[in-house]
Every structure is written in C-alpha cells, then in structure tokens.
KOLVOKE-256538 format. One line per field, with one value per atom (N, C-alpha, C): residue in three letters; x, y, z; atom name. Coordinates in pm, whole numbers, m for minus. Layout:
res <- Ala:...
px <- X:...
py <- Y:...
pz <- Z:...
atom <- CA:...
//
This chain:
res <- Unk:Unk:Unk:Unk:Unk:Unk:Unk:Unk:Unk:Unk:Unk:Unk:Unk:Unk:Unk:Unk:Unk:Unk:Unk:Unk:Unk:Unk:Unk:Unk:Unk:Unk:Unk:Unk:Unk:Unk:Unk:Unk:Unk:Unk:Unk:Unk:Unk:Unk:Unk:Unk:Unk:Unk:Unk:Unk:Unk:Unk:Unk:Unk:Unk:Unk:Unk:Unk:Unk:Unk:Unk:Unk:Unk:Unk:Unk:Unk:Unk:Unk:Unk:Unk:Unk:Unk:Unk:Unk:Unk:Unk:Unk:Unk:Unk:Unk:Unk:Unk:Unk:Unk:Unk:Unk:Unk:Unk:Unk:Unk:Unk:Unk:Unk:Unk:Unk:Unk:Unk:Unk:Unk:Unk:Unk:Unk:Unk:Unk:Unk:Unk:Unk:Unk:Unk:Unk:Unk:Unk:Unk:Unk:Unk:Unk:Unk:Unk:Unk:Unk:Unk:Unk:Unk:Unk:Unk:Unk:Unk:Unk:Unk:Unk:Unk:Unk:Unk:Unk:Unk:Unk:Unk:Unk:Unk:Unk:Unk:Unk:Unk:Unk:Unk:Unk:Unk:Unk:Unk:Unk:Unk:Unk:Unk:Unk:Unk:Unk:Unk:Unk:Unk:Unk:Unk:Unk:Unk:Unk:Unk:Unk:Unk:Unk:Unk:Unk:Unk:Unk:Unk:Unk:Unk:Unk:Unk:Unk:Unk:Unk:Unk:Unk:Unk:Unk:Unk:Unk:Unk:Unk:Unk:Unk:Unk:Unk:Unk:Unk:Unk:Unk:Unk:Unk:Unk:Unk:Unk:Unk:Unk:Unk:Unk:Unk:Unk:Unk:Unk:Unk:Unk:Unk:Unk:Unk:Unk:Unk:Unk:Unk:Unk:Unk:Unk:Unk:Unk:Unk:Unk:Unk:Unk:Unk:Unk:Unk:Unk:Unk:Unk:Unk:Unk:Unk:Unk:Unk:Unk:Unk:Unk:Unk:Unk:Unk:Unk:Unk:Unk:Unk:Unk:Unk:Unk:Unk:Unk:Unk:Unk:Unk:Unk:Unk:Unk:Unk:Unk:Unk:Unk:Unk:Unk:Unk:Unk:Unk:Unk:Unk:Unk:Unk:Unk:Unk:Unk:Unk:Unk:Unk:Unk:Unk:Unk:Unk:Unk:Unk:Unk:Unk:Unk:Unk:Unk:Unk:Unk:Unk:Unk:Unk:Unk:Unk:Unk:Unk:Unk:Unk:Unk:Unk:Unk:Unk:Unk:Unk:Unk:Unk:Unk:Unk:Unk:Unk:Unk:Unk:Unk:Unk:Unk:Unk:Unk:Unk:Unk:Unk:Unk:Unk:Unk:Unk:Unk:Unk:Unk:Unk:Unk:Unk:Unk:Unk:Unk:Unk:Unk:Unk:Unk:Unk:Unk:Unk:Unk:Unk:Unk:Unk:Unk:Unk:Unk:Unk:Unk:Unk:Unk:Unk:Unk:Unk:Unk:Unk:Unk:Unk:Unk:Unk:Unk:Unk:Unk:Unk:Unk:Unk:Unk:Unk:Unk:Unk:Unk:Unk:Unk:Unk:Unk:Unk:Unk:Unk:Unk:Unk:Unk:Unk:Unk:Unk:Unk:Unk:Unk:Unk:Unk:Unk:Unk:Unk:Unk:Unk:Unk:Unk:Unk:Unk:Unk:Unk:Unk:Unk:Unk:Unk:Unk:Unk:Unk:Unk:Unk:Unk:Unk:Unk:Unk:Unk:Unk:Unk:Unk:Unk:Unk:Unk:Unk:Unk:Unk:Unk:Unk:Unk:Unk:Unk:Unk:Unk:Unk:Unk:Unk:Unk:Unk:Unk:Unk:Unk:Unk:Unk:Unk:Unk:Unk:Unk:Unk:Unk:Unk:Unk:Unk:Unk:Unk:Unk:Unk:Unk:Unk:Unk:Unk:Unk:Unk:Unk:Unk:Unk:Unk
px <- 9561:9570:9593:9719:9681:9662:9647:9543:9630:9737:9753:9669:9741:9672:9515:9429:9282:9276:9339:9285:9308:9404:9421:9357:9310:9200:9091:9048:8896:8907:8993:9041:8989:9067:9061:8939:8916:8760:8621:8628:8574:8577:8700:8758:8730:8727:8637:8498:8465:8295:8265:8309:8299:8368:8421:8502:8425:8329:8278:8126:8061:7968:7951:8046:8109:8126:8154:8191:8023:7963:7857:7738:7741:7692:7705:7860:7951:7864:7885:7808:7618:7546:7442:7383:7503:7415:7505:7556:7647:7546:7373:7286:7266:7271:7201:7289:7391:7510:7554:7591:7693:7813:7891:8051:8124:8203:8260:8221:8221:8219:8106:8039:7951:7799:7793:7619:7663:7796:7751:7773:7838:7835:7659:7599:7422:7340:7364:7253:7282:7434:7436:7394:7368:7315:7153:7115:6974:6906:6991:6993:7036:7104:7114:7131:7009:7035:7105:7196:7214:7352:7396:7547:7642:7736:7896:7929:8083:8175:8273:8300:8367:8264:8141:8073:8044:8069:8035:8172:8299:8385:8421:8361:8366:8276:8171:8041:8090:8127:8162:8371:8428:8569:8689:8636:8701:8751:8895:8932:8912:8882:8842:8902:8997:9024:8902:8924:8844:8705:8616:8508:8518:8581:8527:8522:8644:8627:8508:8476:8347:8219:8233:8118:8086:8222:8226:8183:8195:8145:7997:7968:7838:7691:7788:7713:7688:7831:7832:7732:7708:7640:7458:7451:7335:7292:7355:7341:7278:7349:7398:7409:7308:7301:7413:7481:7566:7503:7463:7461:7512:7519:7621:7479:7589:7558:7467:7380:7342:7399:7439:7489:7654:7701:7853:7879:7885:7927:8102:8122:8243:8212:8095:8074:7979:7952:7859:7753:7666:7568:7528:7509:7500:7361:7294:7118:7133:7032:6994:6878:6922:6802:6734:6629:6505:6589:6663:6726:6753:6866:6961:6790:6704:6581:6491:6510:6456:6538:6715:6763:6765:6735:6792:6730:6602:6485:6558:6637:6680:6773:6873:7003:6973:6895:6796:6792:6707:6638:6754:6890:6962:7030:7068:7131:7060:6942:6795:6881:6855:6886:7020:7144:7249:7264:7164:7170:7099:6974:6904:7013:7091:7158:7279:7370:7438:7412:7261:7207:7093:7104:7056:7096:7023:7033:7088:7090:7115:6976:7017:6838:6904:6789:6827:6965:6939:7075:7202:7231:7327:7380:7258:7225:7258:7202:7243:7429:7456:7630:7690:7704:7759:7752:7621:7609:7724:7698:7747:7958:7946:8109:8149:8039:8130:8106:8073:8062:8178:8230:8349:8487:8472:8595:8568:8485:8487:8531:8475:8527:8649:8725:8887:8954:8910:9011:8956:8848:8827:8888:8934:9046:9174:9239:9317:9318:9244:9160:9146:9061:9026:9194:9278:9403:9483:9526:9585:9504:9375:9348:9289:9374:9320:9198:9143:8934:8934:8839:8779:8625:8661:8556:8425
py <- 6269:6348:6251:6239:6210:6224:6126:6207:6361:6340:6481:6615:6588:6718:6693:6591:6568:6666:6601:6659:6799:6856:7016:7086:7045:7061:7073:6964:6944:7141:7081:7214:7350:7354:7467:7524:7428:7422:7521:7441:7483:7663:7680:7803:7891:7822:7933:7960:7857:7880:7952:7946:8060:8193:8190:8358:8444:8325:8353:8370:8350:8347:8485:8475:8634:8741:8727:8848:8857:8803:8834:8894:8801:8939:9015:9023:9162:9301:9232:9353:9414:9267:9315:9397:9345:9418:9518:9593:9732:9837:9800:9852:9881:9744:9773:9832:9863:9948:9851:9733:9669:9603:9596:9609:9474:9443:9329:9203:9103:8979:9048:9163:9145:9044:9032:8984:8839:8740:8667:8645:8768:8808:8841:8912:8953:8841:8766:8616:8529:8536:8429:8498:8638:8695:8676:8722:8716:8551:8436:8333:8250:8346:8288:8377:8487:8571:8592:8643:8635:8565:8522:8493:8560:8510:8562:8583:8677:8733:8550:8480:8333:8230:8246:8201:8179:8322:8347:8349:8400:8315:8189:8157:7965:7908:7955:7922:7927:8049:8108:8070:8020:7965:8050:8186:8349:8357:8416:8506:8574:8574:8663:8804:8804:8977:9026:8965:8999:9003:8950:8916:9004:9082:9177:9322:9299:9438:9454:9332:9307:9386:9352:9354:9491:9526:9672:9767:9776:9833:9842:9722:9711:9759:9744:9817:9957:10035:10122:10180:10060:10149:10105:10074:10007:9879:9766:9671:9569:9571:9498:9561:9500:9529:9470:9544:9435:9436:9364:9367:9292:9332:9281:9089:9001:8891:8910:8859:8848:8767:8679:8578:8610:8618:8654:8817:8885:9044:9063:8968:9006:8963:8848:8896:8935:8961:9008:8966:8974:8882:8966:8916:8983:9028:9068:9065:9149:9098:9228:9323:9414:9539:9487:9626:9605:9607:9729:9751:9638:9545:9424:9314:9324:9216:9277:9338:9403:9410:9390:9362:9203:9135:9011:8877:8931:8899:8931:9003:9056:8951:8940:8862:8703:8643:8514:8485:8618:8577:8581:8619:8618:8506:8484:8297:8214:8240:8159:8102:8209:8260:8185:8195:8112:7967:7936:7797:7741:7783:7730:7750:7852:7830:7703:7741:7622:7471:7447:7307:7272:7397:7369:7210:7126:6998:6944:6942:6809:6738:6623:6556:6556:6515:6494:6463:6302:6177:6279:6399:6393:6540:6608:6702:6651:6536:6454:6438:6419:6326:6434:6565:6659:6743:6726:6769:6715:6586:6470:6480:6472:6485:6597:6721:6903:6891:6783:6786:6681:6612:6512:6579:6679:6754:6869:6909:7011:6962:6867:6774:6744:6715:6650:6786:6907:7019:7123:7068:7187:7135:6994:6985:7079:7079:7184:7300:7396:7491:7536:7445:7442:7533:7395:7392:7520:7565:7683:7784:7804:7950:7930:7786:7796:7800:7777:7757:7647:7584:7492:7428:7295:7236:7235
pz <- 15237:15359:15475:15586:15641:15771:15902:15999:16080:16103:16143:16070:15949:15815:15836:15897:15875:16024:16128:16212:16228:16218:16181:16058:15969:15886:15972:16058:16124:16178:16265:16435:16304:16211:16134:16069:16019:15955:16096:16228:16315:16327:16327:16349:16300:16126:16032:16060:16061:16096:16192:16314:16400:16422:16290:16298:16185:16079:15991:16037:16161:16164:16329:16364:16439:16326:16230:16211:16112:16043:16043:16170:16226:16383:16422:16405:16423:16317:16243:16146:16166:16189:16208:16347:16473:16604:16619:16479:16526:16525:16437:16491:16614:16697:16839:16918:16871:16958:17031:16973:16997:16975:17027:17037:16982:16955:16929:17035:16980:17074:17189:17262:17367:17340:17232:17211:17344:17283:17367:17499:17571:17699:17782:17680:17687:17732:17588:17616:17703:17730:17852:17988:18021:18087:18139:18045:18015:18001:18030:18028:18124:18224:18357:18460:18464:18531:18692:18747:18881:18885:18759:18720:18787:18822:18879:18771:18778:18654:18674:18751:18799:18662:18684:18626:18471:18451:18302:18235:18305:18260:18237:18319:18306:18245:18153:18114:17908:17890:17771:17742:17876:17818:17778:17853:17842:17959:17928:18034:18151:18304:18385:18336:18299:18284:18173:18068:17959:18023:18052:18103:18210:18267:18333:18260:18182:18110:18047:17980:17860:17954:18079:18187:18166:18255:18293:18162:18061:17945:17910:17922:17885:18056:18135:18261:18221:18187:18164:18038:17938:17839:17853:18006:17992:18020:17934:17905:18003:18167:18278:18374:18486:18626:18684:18780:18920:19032:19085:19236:19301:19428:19546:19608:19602:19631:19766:19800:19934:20051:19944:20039:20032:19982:19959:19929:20019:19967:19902:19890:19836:19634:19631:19465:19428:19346:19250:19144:19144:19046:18873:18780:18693:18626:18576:18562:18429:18349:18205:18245:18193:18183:18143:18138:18010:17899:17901:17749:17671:17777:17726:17681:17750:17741:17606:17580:17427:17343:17305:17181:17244:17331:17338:17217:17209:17085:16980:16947:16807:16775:16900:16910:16902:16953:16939:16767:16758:16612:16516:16518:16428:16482:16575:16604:16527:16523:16503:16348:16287:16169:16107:16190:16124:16175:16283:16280:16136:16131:15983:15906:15852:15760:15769:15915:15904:15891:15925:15932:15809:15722:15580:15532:15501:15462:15530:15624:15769:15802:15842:15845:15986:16105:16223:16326:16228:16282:16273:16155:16099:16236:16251:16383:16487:16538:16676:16651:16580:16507:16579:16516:16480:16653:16742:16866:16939:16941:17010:16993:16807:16830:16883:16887:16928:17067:17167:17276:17306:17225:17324:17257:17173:17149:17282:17312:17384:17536:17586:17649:17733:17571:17574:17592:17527:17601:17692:17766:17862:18018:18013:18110:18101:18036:17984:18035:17969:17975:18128:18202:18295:18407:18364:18450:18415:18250:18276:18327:18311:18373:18524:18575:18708:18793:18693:18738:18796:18856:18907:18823:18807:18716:18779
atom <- N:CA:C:N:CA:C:N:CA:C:N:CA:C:N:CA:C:N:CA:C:N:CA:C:N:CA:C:N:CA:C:N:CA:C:N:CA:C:N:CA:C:N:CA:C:N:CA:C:N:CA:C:N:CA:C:N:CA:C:N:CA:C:N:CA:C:N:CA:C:N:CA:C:N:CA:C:N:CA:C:N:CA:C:N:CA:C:N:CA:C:N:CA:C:N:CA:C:N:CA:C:N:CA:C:N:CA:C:N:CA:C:N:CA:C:N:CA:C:N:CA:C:N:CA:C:N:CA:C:N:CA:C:N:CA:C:N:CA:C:N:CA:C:N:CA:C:N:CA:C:N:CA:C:N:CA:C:N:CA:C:N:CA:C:N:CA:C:N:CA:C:N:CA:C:N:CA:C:N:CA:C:N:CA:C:N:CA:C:N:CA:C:N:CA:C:N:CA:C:N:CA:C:N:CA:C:N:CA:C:N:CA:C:N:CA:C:N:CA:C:N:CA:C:N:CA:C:N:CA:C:N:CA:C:N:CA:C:N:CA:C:N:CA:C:N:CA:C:N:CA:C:N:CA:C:N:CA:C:N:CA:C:N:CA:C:N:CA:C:N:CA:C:N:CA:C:N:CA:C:N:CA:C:N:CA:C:N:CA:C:N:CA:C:N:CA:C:N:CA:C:N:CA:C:N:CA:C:N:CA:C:N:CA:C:N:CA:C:N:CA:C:N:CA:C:N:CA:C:N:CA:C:N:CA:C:N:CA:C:N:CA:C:N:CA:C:N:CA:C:N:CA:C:N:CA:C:N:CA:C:N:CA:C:N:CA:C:N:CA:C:N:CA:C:N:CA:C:N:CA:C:N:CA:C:N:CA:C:N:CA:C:N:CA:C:N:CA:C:N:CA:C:N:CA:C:N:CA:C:N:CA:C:N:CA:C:N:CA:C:N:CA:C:N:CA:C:N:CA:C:N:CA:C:N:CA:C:N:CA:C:N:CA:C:N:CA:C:N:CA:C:N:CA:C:N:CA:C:N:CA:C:N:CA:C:N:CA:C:N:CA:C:N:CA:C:N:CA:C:N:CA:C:N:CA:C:N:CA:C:N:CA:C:N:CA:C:N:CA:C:N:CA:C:N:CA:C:N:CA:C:N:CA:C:N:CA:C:N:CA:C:N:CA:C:N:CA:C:N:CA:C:N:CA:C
//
C-alpha cells in the first residue's frame, strides 16, 4: 500500500466509524423522538447553554443553513428555547428545556456506551495517541473549512 492508498484508507476508515456509530444512535433515540443527526445539536446545547446558531455552527463544523433548520425543528418539537440576546437584539441565544435536560442523560449514557466499546482494549498511551493525532488532523482542515463557509476562527 502506498501512502496515498494509506492515507485515503486512514480518511475512510474515520468515516466509517462515524457513520457506523450515527447510525446506531440513529436507531436508539428514535425512542426519544428523535430525528436524524439532532442528538448532537441537543448536547452541544445543553453543554453550552446561551449558544448562538454562529456558534454552534462553528462548534459542530455544520452548515448555518442546516443548523438553523436543525434548530427550528427541534424548538418546535420542544427540544430548544430561543431567546433574544440582551446584549445584541439582533441574535439569539440557544437554551435546553427540561424536556431536552431529561433525554440528555439518556443521550450521555449511550455516548458513554460507544466510547467503551470503541476504546475496548486501548490502554491509556494508546487513548492519549489517538486524541492527540484526531486533533492535528482536525486542525490541518478546519482552516479550510473555516475559509469556504466564510466563518471566522
């Protein structure tokens, strides 16, 4: 193999794991009446409450369009308070219900859940490795990132 085919292997490999570990969630919080991809619109909510829609797009690496639609849905079904900024009336801050703060425990405990599985037989060092390299790939393309969708770092 060599490094091109390694490194598009790596990129790919990633890809699975997180389409494979979405669509397992996908399945379990269709209990909680929830929708594709929202769980991690919720927790980053409930995790930084008082968030901009600027914010949580730029936090999660999504779309402003998407990320508002995502919003607007889940206001609608409950999920998510808006209120008007105090300091800025032109945005908006984001907040969880009770509702969203009572499956948010559910949503936790099943992250909980596929980290143990994905880090089944990893000893620490191999935990620290693996942090460390998914942070200087993340890194190298969120300049990128950054520039086409016009955000500010």
């Amino acid at each position: 193999m060599n490094l091109i085919q390694l490194n598009n292997y790596i990129l790919r490999e990633i890809g699975a794991l997180s389409r494979t570990i979405h669509t397992i969630v996908e399945i379990k919080f269709k209990e909680l009446n929830l929708q594709k991809g929202q769980f991690i619109y919720i927790t980053r909510v409930c995790e930084h409450p008082g968030i901009n829609l600027i914010q949580l797009s730029s936090l999660l690496k999504v779309d402003k369009t998407t990320t508002t639609k995502v919003i607007q849905k889940l206001i609608k079904e409950g999920f998510i308070l808006k209120k008007k900024n105090s300091d800025d009336k032109r945005s908006y801050q984001l907040y969880p219900t009770s509702k969203t703060l009572k499956i948010y425990e559910e949503i936790i405990k099943e992250e909980n859940r596929n980290i143990e599985i994905c880090f089944r037989n990893f000893d620490d060092d191999q935990k620290k490795s693996v942090l460390e390299l998914i942070k200087k790939m993340k890194k190298n393309v969120e300049t990128d990132w950054y520039q086409l969708k016009n955000y500010k770092e």
